[in-house]
N, C-alpha and C positions, 0 to 999 in steps of 0.2 A: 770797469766801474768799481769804484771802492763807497761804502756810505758813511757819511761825516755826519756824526751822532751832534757836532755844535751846529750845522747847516739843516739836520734831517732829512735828509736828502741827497742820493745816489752822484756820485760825479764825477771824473773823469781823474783816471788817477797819472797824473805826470811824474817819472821818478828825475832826480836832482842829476843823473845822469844815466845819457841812456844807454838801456842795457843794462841797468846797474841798482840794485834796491838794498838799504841799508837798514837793520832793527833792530832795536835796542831793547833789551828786555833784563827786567832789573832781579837779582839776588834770590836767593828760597826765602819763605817769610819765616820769621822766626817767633810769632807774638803766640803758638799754637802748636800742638802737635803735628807732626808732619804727616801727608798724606799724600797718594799719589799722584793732585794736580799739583804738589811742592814738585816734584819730579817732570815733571810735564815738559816746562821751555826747554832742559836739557837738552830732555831728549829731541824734542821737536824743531829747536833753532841751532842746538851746537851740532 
């Protein structure tokens, strides 16, 4: 179950193939001093 903040509500996650999940997670921000959630997806998705 994943929750869909547009649906509000819990629902059944199908990925596009199975076995297989794909995420996309964009750039460090740059509008701000850096801090350690700028570091964050690094570490946690690459």
């Amino acid at each position: 179950m994943i929750y869909n903040t547009l649906a509000k509500k819990k629902m059944p996650f199908v990925s596009l193939e199975e076995g297989k999940v794909k995420m996309y997670v964009c750039g460090p921000t740059t509008y701000n001093y850096i801090h350690l959630g700028n570091a964050r997806p690094i570490v946690v998705f690459d």
